[in-house]
C-alpha positions in Angstrom: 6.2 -1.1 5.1 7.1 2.5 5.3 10.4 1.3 3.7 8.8 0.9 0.8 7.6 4.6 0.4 10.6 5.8 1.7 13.2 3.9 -0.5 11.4 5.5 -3.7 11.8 9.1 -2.2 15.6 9.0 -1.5 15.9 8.3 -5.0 13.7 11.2 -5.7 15.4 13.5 -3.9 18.6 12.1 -5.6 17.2 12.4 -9.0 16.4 16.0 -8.3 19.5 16.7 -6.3 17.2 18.2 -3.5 18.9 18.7 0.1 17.2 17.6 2.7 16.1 21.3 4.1 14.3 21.4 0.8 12.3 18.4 1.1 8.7 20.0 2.5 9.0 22.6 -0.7 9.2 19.3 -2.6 6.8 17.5 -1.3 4.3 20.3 -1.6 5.0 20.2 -5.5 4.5 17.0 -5.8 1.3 16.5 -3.7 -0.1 19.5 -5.9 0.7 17.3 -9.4 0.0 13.6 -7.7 -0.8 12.5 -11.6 2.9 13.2 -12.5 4.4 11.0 -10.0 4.8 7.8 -8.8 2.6 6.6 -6.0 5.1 5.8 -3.5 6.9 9.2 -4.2 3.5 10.9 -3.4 2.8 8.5 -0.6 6.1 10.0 0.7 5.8 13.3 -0.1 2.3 13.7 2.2 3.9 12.2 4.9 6.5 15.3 5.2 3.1 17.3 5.2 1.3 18.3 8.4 -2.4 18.5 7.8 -3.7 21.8 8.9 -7.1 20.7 10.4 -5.3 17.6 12.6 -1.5 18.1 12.9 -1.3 14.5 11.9 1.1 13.7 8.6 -1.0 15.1 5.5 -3.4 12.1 4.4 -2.9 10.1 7.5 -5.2 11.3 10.7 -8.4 10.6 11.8 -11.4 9.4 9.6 -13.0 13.3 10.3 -10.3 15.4 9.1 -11.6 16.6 5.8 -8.3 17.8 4.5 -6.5 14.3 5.3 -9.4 12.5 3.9 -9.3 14.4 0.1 -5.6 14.2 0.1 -5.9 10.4 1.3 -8.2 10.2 -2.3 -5.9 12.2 -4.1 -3.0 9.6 -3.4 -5.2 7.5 -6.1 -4.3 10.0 -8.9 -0.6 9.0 -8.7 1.1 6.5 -11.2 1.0 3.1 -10.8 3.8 1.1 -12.9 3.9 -2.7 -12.8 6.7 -4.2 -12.0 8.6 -6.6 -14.5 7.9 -9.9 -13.9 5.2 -10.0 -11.8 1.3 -10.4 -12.4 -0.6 -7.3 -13.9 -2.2 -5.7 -11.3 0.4 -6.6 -8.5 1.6 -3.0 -7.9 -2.2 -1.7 -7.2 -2.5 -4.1 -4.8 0.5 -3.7 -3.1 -0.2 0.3 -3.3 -3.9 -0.6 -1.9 -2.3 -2.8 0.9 0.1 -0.3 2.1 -2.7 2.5 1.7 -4.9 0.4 4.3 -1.6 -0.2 6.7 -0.7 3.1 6.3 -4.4 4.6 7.3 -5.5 1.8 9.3 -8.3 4.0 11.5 -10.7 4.3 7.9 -10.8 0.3 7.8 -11.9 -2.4 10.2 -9.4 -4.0 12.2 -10.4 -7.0 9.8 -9.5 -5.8 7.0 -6.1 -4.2 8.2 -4.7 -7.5 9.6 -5.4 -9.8 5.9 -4.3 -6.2 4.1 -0.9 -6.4 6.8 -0.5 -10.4 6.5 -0.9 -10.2 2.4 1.5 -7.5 2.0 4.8 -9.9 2.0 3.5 -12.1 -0.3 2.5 -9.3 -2.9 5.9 -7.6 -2.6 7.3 -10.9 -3.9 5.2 -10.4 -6.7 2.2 -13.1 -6.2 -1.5 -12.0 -6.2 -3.9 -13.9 -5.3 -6.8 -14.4 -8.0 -10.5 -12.9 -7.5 -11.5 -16.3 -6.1 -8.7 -16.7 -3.7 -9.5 -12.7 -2.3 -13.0 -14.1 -1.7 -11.5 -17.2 0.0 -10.1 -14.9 2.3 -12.5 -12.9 3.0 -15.0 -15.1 3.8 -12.8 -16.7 5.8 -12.0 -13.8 7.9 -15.7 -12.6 8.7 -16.4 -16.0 9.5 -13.4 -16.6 12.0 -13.7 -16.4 15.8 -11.0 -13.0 16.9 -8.7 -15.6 19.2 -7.9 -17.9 15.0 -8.1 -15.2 12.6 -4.2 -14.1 12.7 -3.6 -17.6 12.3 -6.1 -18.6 9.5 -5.3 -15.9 7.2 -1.4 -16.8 7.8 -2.6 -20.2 6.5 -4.4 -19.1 3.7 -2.1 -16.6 2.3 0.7 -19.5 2.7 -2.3 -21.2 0.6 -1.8 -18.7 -2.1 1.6 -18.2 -2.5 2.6 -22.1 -2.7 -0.5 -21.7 -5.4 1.5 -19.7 -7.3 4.7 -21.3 -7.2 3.7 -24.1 -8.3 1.5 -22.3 -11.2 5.2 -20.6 -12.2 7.2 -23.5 -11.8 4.6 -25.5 -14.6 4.6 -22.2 -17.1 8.6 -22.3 -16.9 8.4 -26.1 -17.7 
């Protein structure tokens, strides 16, 4: 998962021609302008910050670290393209799944393992509709601990041969 973040920023450092002892000065420019960047890019950048108040990377520590928590929000101010050929609104989810991975001490444990478990399928490019989500979750806070892994494996699996077969009858 951090692969995903950290793929984007060698290209940014590329793009900029930036050495790699220049990479914190970077990263503090583009955590200052998070509008003007990609979210992955920014996602990067704060984790070559050290928070002053934890010592943990910059957005990632503990739920009462008040300078990780605002530059855990400001994350949200970053760009957000849509891939081609995938479903409108399958890059925020994928940036909300790895934000939850990523931070998983501000979420229930819940919530981290359908976010971890659904990030495969939305980096192939399916998302699951509004009704499916609430499938999930439902199915989750109604799950005994020892058959949630398992369940939500089954429902995502659910989802994505959903949506295969959806594509396969709009190519048709």
């Amino acid at each position: 998962m951090d692969g995903i973040v950290e793929e984007q920023w060698s290209v940014f450092l590329r793009h900029w021609d930036v050495s790699r002892d220049q990479e914190v000065a970077l990263a503090e420019m583009v955590t200052a302008e998070p509008d003007r960047h990609d979210w992955r890019v920014v996602d990067a950048a704060f984790d070559r910050l050290v928070c002053s108040e934890c010592g943990d990377r910059l957005s990632r520590g503990p739920v009462a670290c008040s300078a990780c928590d605002l530059a855990h929000g400001f994350r949200y101010a970053a760009i957000e393209t849509d891939r081609p050929g995938v479903r409108l609104g399958n890059e925020h989810a994928i940036r909300v799944n790895v934000s939850v991975v990523r931070r998983p001490q501000v979420t229930s444990d819940n919530e981290v393992l359908v976010r971890r478990l659904l990030l495969p399928v939305l980096l192939v490019g399916h998302l699951p509709s509004i009704e499916e989500a609430q499938r999930m979750s439902a199915l989750v806070k109604r799950s005994p601990q020892a058959q949630k892994h398992i369940l939500i494996e089954q429902a995502i699996e659910e989802i994505a041969r959903h949506q295969r077969r959806a594509k396969r009858r709009s190519s048709k």
